[in-house]
C-alpha positions in Angstrom: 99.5 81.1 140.1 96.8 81.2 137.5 96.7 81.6 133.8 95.8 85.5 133.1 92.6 85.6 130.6 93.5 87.6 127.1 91.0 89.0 125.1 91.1 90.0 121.3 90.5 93.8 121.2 88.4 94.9 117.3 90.7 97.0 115.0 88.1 99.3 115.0 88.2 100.1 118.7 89.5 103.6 120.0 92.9 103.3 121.5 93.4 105.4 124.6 96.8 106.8 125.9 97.2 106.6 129.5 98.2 110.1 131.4 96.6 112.1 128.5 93.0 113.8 129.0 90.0 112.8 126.3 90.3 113.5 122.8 88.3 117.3 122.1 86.1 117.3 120.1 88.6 119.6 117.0 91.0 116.3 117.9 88.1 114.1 116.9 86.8 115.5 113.9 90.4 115.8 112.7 91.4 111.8 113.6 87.8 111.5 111.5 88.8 113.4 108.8 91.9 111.9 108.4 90.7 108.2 108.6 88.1 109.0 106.2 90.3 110.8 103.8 92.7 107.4 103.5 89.4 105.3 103.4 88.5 107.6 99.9 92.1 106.9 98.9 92.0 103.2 99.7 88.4 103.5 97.5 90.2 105.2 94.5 93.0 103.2 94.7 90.5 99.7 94.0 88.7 101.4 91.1 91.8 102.1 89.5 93.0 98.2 89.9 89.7 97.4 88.7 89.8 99.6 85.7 93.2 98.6 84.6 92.1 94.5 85.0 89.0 95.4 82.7 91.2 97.2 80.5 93.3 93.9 80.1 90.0 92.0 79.7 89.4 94.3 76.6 92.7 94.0 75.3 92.3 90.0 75.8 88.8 90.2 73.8 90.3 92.7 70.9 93.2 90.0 70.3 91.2 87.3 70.7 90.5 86.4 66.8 87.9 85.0 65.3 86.0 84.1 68.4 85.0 87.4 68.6 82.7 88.8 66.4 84.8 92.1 64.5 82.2 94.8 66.5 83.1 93.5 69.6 86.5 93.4 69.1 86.8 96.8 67.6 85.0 98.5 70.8 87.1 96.2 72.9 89.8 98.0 71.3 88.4 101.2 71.9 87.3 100.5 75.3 90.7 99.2 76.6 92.4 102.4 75.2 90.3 104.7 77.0 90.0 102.8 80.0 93.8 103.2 80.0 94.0 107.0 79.9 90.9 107.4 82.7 93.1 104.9 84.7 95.9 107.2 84.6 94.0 110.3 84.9 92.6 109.2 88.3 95.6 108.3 89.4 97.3 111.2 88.8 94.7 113.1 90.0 95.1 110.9 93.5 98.9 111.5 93.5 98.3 115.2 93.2 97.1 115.5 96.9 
């Protein structure tokens, strides 16, 4: 009896279900539309995490004293506010669909 040879199969690869004909071509372009649609949410999802880490970076540099000259803390200020309310914005705007 020998060993049976296994293979890693890509995540990107198409999976196939047995007894069911090929995928039409309205099935395809809705599978694509779908996959694309959670890519654009996956997308959204990062800039908000990334706006919400720069907006502590802000906050970090507006309470940060003396170290920081008063401009840059003042904008810092500014900046982590309204990175705040675009963060939320966005997101609401994502939860809305």
């Amino acid at each position: 009896m020998s060993a049976s040879h296994l293979t890693l199969v890509p995540d990107d690869s198409e999976l196939y279900v047995l007894g069911k004909g090929p995928e039409s071509r309205a099935e395809r372009i809705r599978r694509m539309q779908a996959n694309a649609r959670a890519l654009a949410r996956e997308h959204v999802e990062g800039l908000i995490e990334q706006l919400n880490e720069l907006a502590q970076t802000a906050e970090e540099i507006a309470t940060g004293g003396d170290a920081y000259h008063v401009g840059v803390r003042e904008m810092c200020s500014r900046l982590r506010a309204d990175l705040e309310v675009q963060g939320k914005a966005i997101e609401s705007l994502l939860n809305r669909a």
